[in-house]
C-alpha positions as CSV (number, residue, x, y, z in Angstrom):
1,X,137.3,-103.0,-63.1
2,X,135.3,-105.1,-60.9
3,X,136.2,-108.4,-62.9
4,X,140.2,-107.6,-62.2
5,X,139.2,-106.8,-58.1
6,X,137.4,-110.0,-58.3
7,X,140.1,-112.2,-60.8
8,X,142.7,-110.3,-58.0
9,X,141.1,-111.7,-54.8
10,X,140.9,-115.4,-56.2
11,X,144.4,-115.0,-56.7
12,X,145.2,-114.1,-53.8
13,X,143.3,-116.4,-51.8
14,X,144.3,-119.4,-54.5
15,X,148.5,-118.4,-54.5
16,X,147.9,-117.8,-58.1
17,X,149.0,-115.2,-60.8
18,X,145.9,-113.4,-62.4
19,X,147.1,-114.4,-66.0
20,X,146.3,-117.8,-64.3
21,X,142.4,-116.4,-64.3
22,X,139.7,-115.4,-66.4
23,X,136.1,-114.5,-66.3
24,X,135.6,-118.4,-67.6
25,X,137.4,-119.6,-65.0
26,X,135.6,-122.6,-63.4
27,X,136.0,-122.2,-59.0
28,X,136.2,-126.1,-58.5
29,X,138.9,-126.5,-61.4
30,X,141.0,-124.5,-59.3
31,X,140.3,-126.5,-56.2
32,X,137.5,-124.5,-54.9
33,X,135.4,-126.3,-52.4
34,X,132.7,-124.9,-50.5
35,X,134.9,-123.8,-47.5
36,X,136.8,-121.4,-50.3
37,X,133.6,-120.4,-51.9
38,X,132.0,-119.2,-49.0
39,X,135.9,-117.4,-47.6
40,X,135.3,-116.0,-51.4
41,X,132.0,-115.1,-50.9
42,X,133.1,-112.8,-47.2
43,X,135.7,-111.3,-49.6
44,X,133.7,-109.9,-52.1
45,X,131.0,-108.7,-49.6
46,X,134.4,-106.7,-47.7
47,X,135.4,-105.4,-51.5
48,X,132.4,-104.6,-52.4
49,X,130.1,-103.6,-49.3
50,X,127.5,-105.9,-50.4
51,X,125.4,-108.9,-48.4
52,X,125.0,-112.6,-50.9
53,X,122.4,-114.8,-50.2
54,X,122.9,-118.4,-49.6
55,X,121.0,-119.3,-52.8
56,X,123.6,-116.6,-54.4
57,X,126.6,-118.6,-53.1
58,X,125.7,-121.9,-53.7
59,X,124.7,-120.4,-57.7
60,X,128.5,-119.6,-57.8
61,X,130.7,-121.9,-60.4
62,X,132.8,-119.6,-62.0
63,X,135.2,-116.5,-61.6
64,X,132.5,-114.6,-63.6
65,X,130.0,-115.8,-61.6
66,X,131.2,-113.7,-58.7
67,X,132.4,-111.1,-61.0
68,X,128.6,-110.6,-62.3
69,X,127.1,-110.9,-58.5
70,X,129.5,-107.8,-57.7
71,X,128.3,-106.0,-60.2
72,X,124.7,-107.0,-59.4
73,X,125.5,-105.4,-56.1
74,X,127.5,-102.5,-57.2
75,X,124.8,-101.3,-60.5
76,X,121.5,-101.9,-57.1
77,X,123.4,-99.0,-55.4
C-alpha cells in the first residue's frame, strides 16, 4: 500500500507510468536531482502527515528509500 502511494507520486511528479517504477528504482536514474528530491520529500510529508529530517533526505537514493521512510513514519504513529 504505501510502496504503490509512494511508486504513484514519483510518477506523477516524473510524467511516468508506475510499471516504469519499482521499489529498486534508483531517484537519479530517473533524473532526480536534489530540487526533485526535496519536491519528493514535501510530497510524502503531505501523503503521509509526517516531518523528514535533512539527514533523512539527503539518505534518499531509491524509490524504496522513500517507500521505507513512509513507513518508518506511518509504523512511529
Amino acid at each position: 500500500m504505501i510502496l504503490d502511494t509512494v511508486i504513484a507520486i514519483v510518477a506523477e511528479q516524473f510524467g511516468m507510468d508506475t510499471d516504469e517504477l519499482s521499489e529498486d528504482t534508483v531517484l537519479s536514474e530517473i533524473g532526480a536531482d536534489d530540487l526533485d528530491i526535496a519536491d519528493l520529500v514535501l510530497s510524502l510529508e503531505d501523503a503521509f502527515d509526517m516531518d523528514v529530517t535533512i539527514d533523512e533526505a539527503n539518505a534518499l537514493r531509491t524509490v524504496g528509500d522513500l517507500a521505507d521512510l513512509a513507513e518508518n513514519a506511518v509504523s512511529a504513529e
